[in-house]
N, C-alpha and C positions, 0 to 999 in steps of 0.2 A: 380412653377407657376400653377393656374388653367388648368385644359386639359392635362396633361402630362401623356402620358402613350406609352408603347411599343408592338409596332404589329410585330411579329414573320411572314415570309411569306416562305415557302416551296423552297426549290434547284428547278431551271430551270434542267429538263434533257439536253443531247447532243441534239441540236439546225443546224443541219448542216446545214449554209446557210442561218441563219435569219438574218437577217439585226438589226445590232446594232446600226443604227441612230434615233430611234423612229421611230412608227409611227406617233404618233400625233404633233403638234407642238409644244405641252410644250414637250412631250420628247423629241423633236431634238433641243429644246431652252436649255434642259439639258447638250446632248451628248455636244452641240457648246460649253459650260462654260465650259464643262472638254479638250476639244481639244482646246481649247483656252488657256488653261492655262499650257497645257504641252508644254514643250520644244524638249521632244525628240519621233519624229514618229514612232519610233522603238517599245517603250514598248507603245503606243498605240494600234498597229498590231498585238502585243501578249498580250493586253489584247482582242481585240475583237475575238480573239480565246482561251483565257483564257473562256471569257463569253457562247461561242458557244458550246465549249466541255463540257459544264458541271462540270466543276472543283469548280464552287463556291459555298459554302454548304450554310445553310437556312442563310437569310439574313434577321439582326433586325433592324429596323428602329425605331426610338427615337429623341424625340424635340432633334434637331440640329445633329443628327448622323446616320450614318447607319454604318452596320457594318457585316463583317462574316467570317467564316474560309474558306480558298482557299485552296483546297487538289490539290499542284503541285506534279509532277511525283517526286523531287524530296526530298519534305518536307513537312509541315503543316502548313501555314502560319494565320495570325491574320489583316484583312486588316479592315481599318477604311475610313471612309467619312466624315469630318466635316463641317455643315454648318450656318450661321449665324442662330439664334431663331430672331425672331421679340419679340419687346419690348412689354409693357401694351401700350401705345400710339398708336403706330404703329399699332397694333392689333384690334384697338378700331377705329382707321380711316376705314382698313380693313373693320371689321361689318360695319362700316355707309355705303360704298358703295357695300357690297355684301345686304345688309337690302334693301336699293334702289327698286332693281327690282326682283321681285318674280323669274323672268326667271334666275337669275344667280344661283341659287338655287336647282332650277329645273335642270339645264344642270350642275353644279355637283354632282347631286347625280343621272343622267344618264350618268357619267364618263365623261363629256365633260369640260372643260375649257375657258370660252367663252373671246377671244382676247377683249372685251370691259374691260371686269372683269379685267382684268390684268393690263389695261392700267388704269382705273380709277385709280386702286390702283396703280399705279406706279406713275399717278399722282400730289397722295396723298403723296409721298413720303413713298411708302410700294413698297419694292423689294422683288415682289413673285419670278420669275424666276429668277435663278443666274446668274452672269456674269461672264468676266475674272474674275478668282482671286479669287472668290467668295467659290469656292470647295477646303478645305484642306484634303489631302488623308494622310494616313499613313501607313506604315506595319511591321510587324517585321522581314521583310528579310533584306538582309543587302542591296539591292540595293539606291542606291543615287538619282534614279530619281522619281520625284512627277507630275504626279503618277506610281508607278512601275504597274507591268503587273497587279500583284495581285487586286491593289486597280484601276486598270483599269475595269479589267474585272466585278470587285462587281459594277463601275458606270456607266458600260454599262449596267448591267443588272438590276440597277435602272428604267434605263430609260424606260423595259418593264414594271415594276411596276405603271410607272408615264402613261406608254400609256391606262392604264388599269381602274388606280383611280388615279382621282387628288388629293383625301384627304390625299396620300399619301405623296405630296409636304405640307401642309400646318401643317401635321403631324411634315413633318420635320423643318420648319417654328417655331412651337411650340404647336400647337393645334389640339385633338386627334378632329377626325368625331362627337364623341358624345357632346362633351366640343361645337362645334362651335355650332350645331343644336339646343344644349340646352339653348347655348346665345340666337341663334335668333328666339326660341319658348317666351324665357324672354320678346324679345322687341317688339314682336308681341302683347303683352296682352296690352288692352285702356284701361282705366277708363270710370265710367258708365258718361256720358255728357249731363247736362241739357240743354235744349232749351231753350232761352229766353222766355218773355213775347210776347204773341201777341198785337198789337199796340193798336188793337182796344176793347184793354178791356177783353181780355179772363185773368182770373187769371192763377199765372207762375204755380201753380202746376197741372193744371189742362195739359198745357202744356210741363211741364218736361218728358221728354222720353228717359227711359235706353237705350243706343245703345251697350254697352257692349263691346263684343271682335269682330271685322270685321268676316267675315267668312274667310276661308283661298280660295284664287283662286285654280280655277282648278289646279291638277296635270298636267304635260305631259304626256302621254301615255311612255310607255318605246320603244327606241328602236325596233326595230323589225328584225331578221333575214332573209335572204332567205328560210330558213326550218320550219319558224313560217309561210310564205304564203299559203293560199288557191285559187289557179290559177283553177278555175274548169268553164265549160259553156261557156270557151274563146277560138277560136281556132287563133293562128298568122295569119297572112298575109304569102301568100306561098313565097315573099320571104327571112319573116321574120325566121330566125333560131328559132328552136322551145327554145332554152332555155336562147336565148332573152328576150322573154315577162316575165317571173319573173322577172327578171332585171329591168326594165320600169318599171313594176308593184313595187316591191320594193322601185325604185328611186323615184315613186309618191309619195308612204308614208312617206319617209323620206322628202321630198321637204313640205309635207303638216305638217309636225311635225314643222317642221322649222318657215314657216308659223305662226304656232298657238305659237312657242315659242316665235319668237319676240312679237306676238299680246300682250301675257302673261306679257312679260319684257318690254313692253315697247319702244324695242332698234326697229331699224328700220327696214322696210322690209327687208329680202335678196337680194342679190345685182338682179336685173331687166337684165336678159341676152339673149343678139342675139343668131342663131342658132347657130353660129360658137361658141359663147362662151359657149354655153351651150352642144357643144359636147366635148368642153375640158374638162368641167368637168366632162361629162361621162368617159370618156377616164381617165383620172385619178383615178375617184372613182371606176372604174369596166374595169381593164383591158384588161378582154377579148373582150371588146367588142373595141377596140384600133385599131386591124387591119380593122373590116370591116370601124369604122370611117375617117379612114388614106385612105382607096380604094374611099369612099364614097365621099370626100372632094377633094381627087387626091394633096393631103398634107399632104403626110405623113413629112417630116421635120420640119413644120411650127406645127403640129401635137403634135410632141414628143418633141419643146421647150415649145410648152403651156403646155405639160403637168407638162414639169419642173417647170414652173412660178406656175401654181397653186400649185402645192406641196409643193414650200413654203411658196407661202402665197394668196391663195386663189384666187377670183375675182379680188383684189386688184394689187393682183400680175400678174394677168396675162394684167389686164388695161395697168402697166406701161411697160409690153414688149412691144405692140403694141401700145400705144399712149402718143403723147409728149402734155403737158399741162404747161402751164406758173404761178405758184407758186406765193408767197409773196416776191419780190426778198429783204425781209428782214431774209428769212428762207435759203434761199441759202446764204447769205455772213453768219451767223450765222455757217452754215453748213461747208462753204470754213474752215472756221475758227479753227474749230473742229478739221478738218483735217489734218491740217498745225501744230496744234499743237500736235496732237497725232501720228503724222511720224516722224522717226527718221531722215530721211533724207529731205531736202529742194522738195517740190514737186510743180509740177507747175500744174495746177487744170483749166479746161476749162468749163464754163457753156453752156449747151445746155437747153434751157427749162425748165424741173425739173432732168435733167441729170447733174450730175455731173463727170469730168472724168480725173484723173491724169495721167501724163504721166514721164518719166523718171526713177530711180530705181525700183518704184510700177506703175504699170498699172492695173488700178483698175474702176471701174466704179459704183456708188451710183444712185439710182435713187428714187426720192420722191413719193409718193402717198395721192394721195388727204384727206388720214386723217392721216398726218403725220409722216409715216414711211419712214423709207430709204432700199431700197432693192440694195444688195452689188449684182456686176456682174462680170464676168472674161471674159476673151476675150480668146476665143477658134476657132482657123485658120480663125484669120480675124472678129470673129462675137460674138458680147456679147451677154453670155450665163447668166442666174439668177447661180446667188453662193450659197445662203441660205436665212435662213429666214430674212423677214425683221424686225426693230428694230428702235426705236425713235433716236437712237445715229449713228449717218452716218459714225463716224468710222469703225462701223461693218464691212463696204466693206477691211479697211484694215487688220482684223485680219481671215480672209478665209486662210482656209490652203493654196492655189494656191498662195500667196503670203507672206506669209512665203520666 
């Protein structure tokens, strides 16, 4: 197939203590599809220390596979990752909604993922991110479980790849960075376009005007770090910490990149946030500044579950912790429905709002948000807490490890 090629990516060193859930939300939509589809927690545990110790040597990634040697203490193993390639169709729906809007284009090739993009295509009937099931591991140790430590450890350490570049999911999907950009340089080119006749008698050629190729809209500006800032001629507020203000200053530029992204793409402003909401997502995006937040507010509890809810799923997610809204109640019985059939055991399911929440073997909690997503929740001493990210299919609440 067009686009096929393999990108070789360098051993992670020993990692003590990195977090093998992704950071971004396609990598923890990753990690979820591999922990989703294991049965045993055990070699999960020992891969995400498989992953941390450094034991997994350079890992090849290839339309529909990754793959790499695992140097255990006690042998050399060969561990594999196999995942569905998208079809010429599938592929072809893909470009029509990444072609759409310039911004989707823009935010991956400044490493971002943008949750519209995904969901068009999902759609479209184009599964970018994987699901249950979706991840076939393999290795040559003799263990019986899928996935053993080995092919654990190599899809945890996927998922730092995927927090990094998303062209590495689309790679694996079936098409290299260069193949997709070179489609959509193709479908960008117009034809030169004659103007009609003027009505009142100008001749048409005197009126035909080459328009040629659009011009290409503005770039995004890239990213910016806190060590690309120039803080100079500004002094804080005394009782502002002095390494504060890069922070703010930082979080400006990225707030106004945002900004200019939607303008670019099209998709809508950023979600419009109160003070309280908009110190949740400080508190989330920059954690140090979490405790003075928490003193600031005199909520630090209320504090540290927003910051859960945004983590996984942004403004959206943190709307449906704090507030109940009443839905299509043709999307809740669609939903009840789901659910009943995707539990093994008879569940008895209570609507609240856009809450939904079973009771008896699984005690589980979904809850809707206003553009369609179901965020699964777990009940932690008395009080629902978010479980993960959220997800169009409202079963999602039942496949959380907590319920297991």
């Amino acid at each position: 197939m067009n686009g096929e090629e393999a990108r070789g990516f360098p051993a992670f060193p020993a990692q003590a203590g990195r977090s093998t859930r992704g950071r971004s939300w396609w990598g923890r939509a990753w990690v979820q599809a591999l922990e989703d589809t294991s049965l045993d927690q055990g070699q999960l545990r020992k891969g995400r220390r498989t992953a941390n110790t450094g034991q997994v040597g350079t890992i090849t990634i290839s339309p529909g596979r990754l793959a790499a040697t695992v140097y255990a203490p006690d042998d050399t193993y060969e561990a594999v990752v196999q995942v569905d390639r998208l079809d010429d169709a599938e592929w072809t729906r893909f470009l029509d909604q990444l072609a759409a809007r310039a911004g989707h284009i823009a935010a991956l090739l400044d490493g971002e993922m943008p949750h519209d993009l995904v969901d068009a295509a999902a759609d479209a009937g184009v599964p970018l991110l994987p699901g249950i099931g979706d991840l076939d591991p393999s290795c040559t140790c003799d263990s019986w479980e899928l996935p053993c430590l080995h092919a654990a450890g190599l899809s945890y350490q996927a998922a730092w790849l995927l927090d990094e570049d998303p062209f590495v999911l689309l790679l694996l999907r079936g098409r290299s960075r260069e193949s997709l950009l070179d489609e959509l340089q193709r479908r960008s080119s117009t034809p030169l376009v004659e103007a009609p006749a003027e009505a009142d008698g100008v001749p048409a050629v005197a009126a035909t005007t080459p328009v040629g190729q659009l011009p290409d809209p503005p770039i995004l500006p890239p990213k910016i770090a806190i060590e690309d800032l120039a803080v100079s001629g500004t002094q804080p507020l005394a009782d502002l910490e002095p390494a504060t203000l890069p922070l703010l200053v930082l979080d400006a530029a990225r707030r106004a990149r945002a900004q200019l992204n939607a303008l670019l793409s099209g998709a809508p402003d950023p979600w419009i946030l109160d003070e309280w909401q908009d110190s949740v997502r400080l508190a989330t995006d920059y954690p140090v500044l979490r405790e003075r937040l928490a003193i600031a507010w005199n909520r630090p509890a209320a504090l540290t579950l927003g910051v859960q809810a945004w983590s996984y799923g942004g403004a959206a997610g943190l709307d449906v912790l704090e507030h109940r809204w009443s839905p299509d109640p043709g999307d809740l019985a669609r939903a009840r429905t789901e659910l009943l059939a995707a539990a093994d055991d008879d569940l008895a399911i209570t609507a609240d709002h856009n809450h939904l929440t079973t009771s008896g073997a699984i005690r589980c909690q979904t809850r809707l948000d206003r553009s369609g997503r179901w965020h699964p929740y777990r009940l932690v001493d008395d009080e629902w807490h978010p479980a993960g990210p959220p997800d169009r299919d409202p079963t999602i609440a039942l496949a959380t490890p907590d319920n297991w």
